[in-house]
C-alpha positions as CSV (number, residue, x, y, z in Angstrom):
1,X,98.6,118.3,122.4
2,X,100.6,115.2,121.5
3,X,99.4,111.7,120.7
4,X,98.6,109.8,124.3
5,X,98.7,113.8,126.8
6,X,96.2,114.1,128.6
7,X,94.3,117.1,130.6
8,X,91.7,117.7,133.1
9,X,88.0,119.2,132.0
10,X,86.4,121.2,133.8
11,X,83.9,122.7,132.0
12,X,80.9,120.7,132.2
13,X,79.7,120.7,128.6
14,X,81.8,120.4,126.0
15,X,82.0,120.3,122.2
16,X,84.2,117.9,120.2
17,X,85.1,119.7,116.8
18,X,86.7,117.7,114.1
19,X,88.2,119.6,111.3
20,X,89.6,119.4,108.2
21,X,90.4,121.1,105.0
22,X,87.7,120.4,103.1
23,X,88.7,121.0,99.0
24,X,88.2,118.9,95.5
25,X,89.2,114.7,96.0
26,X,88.9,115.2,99.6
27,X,86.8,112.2,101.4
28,X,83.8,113.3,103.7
29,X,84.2,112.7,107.4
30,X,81.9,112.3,109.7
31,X,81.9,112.6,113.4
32,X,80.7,110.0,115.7
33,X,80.7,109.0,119.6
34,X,80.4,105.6,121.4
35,X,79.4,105.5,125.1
36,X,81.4,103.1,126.8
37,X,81.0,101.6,130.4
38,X,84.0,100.3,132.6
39,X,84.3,97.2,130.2
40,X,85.1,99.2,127.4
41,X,82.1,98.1,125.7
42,X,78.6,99.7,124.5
43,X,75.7,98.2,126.5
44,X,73.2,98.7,123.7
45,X,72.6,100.3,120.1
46,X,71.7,103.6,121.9
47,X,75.0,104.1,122.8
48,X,76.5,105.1,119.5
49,X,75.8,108.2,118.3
50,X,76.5,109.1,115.0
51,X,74.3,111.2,111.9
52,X,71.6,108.6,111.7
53,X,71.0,108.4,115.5
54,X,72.4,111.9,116.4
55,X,71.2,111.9,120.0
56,X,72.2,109.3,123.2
57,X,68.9,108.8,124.8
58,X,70.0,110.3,128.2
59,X,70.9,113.3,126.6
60,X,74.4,113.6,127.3
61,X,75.7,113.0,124.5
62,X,74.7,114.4,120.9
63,X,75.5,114.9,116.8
64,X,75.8,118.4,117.1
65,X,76.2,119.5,113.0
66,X,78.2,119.8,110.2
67,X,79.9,122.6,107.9
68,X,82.0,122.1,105.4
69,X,85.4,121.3,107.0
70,X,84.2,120.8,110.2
71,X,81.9,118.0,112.0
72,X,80.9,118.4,116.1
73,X,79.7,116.2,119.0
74,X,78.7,117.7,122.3
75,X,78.6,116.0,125.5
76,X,77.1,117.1,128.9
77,X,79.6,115.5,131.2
78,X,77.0,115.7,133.8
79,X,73.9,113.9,132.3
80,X,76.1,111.1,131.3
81,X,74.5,108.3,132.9
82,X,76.6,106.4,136.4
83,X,78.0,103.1,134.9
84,X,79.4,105.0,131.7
85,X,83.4,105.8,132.3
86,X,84.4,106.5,128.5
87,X,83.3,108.6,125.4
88,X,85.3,107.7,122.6
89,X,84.7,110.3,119.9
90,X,85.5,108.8,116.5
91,X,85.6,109.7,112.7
92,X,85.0,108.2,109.2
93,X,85.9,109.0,105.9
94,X,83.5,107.9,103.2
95,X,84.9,107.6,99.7
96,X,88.7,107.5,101.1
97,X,91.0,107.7,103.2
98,X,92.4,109.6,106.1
99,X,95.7,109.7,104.4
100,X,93.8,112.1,101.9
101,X,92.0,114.3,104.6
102,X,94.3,117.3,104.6
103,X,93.9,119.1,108.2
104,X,92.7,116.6,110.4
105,X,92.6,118.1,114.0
106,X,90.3,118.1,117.5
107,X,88.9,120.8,119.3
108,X,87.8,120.5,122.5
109,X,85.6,123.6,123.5
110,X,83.7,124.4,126.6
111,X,80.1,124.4,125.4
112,X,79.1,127.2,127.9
113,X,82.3,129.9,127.6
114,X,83.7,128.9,124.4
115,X,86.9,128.5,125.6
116,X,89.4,125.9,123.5
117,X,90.1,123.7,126.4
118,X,92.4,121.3,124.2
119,X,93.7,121.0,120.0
120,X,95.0,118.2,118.5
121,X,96.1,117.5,115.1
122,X,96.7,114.1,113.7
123,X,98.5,112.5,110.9
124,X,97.0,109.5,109.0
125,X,97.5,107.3,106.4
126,X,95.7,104.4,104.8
127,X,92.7,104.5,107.8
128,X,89.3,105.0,107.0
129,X,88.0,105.0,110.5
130,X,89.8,106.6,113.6
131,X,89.9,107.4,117.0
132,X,90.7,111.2,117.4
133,X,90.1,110.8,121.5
134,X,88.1,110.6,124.4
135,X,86.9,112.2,127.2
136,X,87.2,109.2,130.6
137,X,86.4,109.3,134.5
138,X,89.2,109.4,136.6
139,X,88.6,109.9,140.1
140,X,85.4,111.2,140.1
141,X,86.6,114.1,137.7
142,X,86.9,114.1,133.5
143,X,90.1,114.1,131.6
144,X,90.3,114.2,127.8
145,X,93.1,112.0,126.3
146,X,94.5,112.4,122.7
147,X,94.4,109.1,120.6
148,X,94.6,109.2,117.4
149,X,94.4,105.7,116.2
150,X,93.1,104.7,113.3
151,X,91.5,101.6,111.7
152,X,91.9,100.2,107.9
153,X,89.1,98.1,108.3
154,X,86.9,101.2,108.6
155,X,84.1,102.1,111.1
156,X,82.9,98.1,111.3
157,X,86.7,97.4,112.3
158,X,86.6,100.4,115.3
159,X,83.0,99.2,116.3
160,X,83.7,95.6,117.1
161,X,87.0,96.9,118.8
162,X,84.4,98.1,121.4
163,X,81.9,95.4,121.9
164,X,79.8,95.9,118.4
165,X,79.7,92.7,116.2
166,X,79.4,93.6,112.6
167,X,77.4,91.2,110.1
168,X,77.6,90.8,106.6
169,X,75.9,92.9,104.5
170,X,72.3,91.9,104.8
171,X,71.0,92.8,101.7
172,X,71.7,89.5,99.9
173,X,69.5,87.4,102.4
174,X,66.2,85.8,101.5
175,X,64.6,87.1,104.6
176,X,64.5,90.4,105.5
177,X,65.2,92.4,108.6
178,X,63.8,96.0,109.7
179,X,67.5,97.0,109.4
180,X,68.3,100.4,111.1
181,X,69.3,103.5,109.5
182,X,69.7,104.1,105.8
183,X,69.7,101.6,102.9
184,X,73.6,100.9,101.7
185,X,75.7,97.6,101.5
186,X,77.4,99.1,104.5
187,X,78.1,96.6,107.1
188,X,75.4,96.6,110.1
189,X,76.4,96.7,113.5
190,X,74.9,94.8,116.7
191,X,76.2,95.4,120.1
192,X,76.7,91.5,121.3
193,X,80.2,90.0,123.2
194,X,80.9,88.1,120.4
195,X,78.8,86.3,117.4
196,X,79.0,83.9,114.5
197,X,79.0,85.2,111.6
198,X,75.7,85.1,109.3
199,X,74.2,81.5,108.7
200,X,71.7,80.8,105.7
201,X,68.5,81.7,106.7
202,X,67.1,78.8,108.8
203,X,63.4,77.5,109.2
204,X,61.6,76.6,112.3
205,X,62.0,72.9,113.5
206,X,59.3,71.2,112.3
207,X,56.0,71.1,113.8
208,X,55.4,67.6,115.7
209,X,53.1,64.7,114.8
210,X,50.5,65.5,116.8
211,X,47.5,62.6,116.5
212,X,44.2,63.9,115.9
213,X,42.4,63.2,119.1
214,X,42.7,66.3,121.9
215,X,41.4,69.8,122.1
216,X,39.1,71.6,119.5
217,X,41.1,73.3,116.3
218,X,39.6,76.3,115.2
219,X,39.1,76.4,111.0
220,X,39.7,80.4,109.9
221,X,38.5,81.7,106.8
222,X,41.9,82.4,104.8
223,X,43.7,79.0,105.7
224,X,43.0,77.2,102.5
225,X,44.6,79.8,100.5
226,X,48.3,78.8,102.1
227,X,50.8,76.9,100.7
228,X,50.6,72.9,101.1
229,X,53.6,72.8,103.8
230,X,52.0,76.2,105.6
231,X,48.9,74.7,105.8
232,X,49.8,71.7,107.5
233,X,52.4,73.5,110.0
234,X,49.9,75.9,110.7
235,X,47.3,72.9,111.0
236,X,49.9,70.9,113.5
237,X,50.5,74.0,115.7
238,X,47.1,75.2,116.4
239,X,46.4,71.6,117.7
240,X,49.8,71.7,119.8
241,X,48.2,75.6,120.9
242,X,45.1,73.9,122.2
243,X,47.2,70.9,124.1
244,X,49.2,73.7,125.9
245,X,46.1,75.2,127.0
246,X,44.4,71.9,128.0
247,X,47.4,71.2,130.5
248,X,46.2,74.6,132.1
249,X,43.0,73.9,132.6
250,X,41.8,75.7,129.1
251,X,39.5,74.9,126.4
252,X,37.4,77.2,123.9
253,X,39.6,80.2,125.2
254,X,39.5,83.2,122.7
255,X,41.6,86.3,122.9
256,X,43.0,88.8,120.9
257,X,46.6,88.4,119.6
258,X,49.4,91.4,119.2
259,X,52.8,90.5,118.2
260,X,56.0,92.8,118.8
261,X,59.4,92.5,117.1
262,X,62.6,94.0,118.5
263,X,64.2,95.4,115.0
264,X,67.1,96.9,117.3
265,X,70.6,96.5,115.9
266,X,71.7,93.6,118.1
267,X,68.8,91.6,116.5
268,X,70.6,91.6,112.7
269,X,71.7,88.1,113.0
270,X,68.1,86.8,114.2
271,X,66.6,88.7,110.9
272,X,69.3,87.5,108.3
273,X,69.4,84.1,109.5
274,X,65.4,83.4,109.2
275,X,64.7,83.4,113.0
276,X,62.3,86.3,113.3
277,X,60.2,85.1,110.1
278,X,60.1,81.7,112.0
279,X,59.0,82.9,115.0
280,X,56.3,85.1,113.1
281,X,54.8,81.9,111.7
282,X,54.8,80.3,114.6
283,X,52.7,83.1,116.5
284,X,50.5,83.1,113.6
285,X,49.1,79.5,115.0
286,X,48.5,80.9,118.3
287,X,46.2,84.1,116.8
288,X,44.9,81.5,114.3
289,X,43.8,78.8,117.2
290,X,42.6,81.9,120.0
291,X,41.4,84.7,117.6
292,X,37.8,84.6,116.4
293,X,38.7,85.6,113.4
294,X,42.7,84.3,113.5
295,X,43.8,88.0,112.8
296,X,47.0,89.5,114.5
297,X,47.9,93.0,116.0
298,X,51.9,93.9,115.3
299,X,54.5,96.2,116.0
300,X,57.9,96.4,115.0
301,X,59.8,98.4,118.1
302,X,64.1,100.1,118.3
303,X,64.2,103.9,119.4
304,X,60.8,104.1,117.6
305,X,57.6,102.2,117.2
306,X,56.2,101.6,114.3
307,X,52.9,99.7,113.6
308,X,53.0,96.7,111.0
309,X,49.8,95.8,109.1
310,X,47.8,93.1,110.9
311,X,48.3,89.5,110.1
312,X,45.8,88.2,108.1
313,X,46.2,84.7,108.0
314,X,45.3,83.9,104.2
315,X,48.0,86.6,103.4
316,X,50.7,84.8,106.0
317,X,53.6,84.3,103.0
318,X,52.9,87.9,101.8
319,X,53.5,89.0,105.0
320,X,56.4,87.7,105.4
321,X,58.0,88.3,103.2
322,X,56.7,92.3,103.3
323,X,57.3,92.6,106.8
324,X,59.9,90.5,108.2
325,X,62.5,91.0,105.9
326,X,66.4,92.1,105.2
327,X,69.0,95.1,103.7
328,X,66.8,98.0,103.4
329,X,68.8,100.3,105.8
330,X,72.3,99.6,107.5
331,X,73.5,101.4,110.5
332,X,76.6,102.9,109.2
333,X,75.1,103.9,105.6
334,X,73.9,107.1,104.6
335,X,70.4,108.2,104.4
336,X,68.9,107.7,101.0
337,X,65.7,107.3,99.5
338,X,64.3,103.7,100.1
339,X,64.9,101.2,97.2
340,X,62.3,99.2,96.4
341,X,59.9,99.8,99.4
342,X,56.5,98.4,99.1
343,X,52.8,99.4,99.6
344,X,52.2,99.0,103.3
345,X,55.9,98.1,104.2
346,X,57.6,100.6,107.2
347,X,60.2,102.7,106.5
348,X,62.4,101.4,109.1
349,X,65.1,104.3,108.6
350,X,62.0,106.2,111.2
351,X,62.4,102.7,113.3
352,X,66.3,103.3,114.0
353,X,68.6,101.4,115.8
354,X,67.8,102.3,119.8
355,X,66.2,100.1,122.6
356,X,63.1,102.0,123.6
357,X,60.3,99.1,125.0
358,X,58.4,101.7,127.2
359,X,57.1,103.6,123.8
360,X,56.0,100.5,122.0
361,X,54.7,99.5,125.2
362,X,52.7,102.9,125.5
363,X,51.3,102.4,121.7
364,X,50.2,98.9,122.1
365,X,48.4,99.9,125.4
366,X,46.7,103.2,124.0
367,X,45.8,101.0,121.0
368,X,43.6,98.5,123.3
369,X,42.2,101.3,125.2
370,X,41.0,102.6,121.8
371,X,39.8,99.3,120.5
372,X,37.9,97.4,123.1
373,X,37.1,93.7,122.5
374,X,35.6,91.9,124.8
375,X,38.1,89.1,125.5
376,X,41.7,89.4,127.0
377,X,44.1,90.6,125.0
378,X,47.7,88.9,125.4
379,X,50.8,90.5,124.0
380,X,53.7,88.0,122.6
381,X,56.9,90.5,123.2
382,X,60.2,89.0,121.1
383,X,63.3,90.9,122.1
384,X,67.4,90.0,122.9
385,X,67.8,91.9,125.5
386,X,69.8,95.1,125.6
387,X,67.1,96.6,128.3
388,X,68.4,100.0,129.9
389,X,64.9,102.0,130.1
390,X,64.0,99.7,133.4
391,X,62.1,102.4,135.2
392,X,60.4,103.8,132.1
393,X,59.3,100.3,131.2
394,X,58.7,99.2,134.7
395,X,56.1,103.0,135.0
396,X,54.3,101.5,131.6
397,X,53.8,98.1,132.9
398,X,52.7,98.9,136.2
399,X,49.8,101.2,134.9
400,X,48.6,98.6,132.5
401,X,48.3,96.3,135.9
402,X,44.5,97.6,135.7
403,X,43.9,96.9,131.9
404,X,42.7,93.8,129.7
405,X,46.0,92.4,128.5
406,X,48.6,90.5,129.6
407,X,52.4,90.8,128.6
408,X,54.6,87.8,127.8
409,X,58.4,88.4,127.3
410,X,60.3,86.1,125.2
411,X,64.2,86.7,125.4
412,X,65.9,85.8,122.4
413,X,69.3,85.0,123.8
414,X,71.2,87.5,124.3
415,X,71.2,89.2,128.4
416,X,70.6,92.3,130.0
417,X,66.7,92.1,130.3
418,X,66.6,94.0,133.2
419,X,63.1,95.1,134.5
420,X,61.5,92.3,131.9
421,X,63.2,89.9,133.7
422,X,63.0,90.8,137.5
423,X,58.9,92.3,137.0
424,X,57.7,88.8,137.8
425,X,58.9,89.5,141.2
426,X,58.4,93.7,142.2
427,X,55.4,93.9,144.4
428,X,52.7,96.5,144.9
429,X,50.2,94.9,142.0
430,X,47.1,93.6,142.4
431,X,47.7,91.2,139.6
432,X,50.7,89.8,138.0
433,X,50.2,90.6,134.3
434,X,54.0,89.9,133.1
435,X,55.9,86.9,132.5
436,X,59.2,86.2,131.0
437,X,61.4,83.5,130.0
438,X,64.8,83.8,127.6
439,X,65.7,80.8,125.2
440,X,69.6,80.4,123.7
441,X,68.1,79.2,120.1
442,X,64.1,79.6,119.6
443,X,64.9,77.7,116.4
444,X,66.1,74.6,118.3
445,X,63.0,74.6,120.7
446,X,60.5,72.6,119.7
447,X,56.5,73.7,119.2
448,X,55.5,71.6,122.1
449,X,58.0,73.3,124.4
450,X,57.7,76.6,122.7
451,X,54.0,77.2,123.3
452,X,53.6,75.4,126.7
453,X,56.5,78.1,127.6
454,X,54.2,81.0,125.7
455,X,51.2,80.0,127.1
456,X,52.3,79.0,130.8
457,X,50.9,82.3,133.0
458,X,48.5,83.5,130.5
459,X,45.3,81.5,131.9
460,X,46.6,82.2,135.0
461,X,46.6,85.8,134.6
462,X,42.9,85.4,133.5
463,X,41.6,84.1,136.5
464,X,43.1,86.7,138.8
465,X,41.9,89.6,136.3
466,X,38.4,88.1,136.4
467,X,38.5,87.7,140.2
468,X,39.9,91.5,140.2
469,X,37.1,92.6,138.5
470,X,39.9,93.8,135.4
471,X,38.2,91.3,133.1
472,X,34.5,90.3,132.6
């Protein structure tokens, strides 16, 4: 085929082979495919496959394997998902450039017959990232186009080309992210319309002058081991905790606390700029004011779950700094060993890069079946959006209608919420244990706003379970 022909395919699984004449001097290349709806643009993390995320999570599209010479995608035409019109199958060359790849050429195969439904070979010079082609919807049937365009900027210059924004690298920030495949100074991508770039990490807005009189504060054992400044934030928001309950109707509540992070790649930008360690602080009053014992449940969530030690608020700064940090994995580098991991710290190369609520939904439900308490449990849910598992998540939320907790979504800014947003409204339950609201900049809000926001439908929730016989 010639650059820009195009054919019909009518086998309905096909392999993409990219291959090369591998020898001494010659740069590695790696296959890779993005998923692209009718915008020309990703919708989430997910759908970029690639060697550290080798399979879409519909199935229809997946890193095959590589031989030396040779790298392959396959992609069942007919599992690929309604709203997705494109599959752009791409390359990159690590340690050089295409110029130096001797070879370079496209098969297109029929998975089932083995039939070569299409060849290509392409010419390149100074490119490190390229475009060999793509297989698009036309009609209701498949074509596969030839493309061959290629990219200086490398795999970060193709990827924002298709609705990815690419950050600095994050391994010179003070705070730390769970960051998404394997550690590297790569660049690390985040599907978002369009972004600023990094900003120096920035704290949360200070806490307000709250005057003494009001609600009880609880004192928890670990407190006076924090910093000065800690201290007295900490100090300010439990108080400001207890007013929000007091305008519900609340005093002397207790409950258990469980904190979830989204560590997806769109959330880069909330890790290197501070955000997510703010917002960790912050939530650290609420277990501190409600909890008994001001101890907190956490999970760091992207295609996998991962549980994060508890919060033990003498140990806040530690875990911090442990936990909510930056650089130890980028989304186009290779996988390594970890540098410098810690006791206790996740591996977050086993996290990856995906949008998968409904399992870290599933684990922090199992988990309070397995550990009873006798108070409510309430779940404080960060994420920015990116939702595509609506009836998965909506099937896990629904079932945990009849258990102790209650589930409140905070949107970080970004859109596409889906089934978080709308389950507020879906009827058939005998309580409403979900409620959601999205912010533009959490760091602007202020603690007063923040946790009359976090704590609006929680006591609410309480009475209905009680009256439905779900709580005590």
């Amino acid at each position: 085929m010639n650059k820009g022909a195009n054919v019909a395919v009518e086998a309905t699984r096909v392999r993409a082979v990219l291959g090369w004449s591998a020898g001494p001097g010659v740069p590695d290349v790696d296959a890779s495919a993005l998923l692209l709806t009718a915008g020309g643009r990703v919708r989430s993390d997910a759908d970029f496959v690639f060697y550290n995320q080798p399979g879409h999570p519909s199935g229809a599209v997946r890193h095959h394997g590589k031989r030396p010479g040779a790298d392959t995608v396959e992609v069942d035409l007919g599992l690929l998902e309604r709203d997705i019109e494109r599959v752009v199958l791409c390359a990159s060359a690590d340690g050089g450039t295409f110029g130096q790849v001797p070879g370079l050429n496209l098969r297109l195969i029929d998975a089932v017959s083995g039939a070569e439904l299409a060849h290509f070979a392409m010419a390149a010079g100074t490119e490190t990232a390229f475009v060999s082609g793509e297989l698009y919807r036309r009609a209701g049937a498949w074509k596969f186009r030839a493309v061959g365009q290629g990219y200086a900027s490398g795999l970060a210059g193709l990827a924002t080309d298709f609705g990815i924004s690419v950050d600095d690298d994050p391994g010179t920030a003070t705070t730390a992210a769970p960051a998404r495949s394997a550690a590297s100074p790569a660049p690390v991508p985040r599907p978002a319309p369009a972004a600023p770039g990094p900003r120096a990490p920035v704290p949360a807005p200070p806490a307000p002058a709250v005057q003494p009189q009001g609600p009880a504060v609880r004192m928890v054992k670990g407190e006076e081991q924090l910093p000065p400044d800690m201290r007295e934030r900490l100090s300010l928001r439990k108080r400001q905790v207890a007013v929000s309950l007091s305008k519900q109707g609340v005093t002397g509540l207790t409950a258990r606390i469980v904190l979830v992070l989204d560590a997806s790649g769109s959330m880069s930008a909330h890790y290197t700029r501070g955000t997510v360690r703010g917002v960790a602080e912050r939530m650290a009053a609420v277990a501190a004011q409600l909890d008994d014992d001001g101890q907190m449940q956490a999970w760091t969530f992207a295609s996998q779950p991962a549980r994060l030690p508890d919060l033990v608020l003498g140990e806040l700064p530690e875990w911090l700094r442990l936990h909510v940090r930056v650089g130890q994995l980028s989304l186009f580098g290779r996988k390594k060993p970890p540098k410098g991991l810690e006791p206790g710290q996740v591996d977050m190369r086993a996290v990856g890069i995906g949008n998968e609520e409904q399992k870290v939904i599933a684990e922090v439900r199992a988990y309070v079946r397995a550990h009873p308490v006798p108070d409510p449990t309430l779940v404080l849910f960060f994420s920015d959006g990116g939702v595509y598992r609506n009836a998965e998540i909506e099937r896990e939320l629904r079932a945990a209608v009849e258990e102790p907790l209650f589930w409140q979504f905070i949107g970080l800014g970004r859109a596409q919420y889906g089934v978080l947003e709308r389950f507020d409204t879906l009827p058939g339950r005998r309580v409403d244990n979900v409620g959601f609201f999205a912010v533009d900049d959490i760091d602007t809000i202020s603690d007063p706003e923040l946790y009359d926001r976090l704590l609006s439908e929680f006591p609410s929730w309480i009475r209905a379970a009680r009256q439905a016989g779900i709580l005590r």
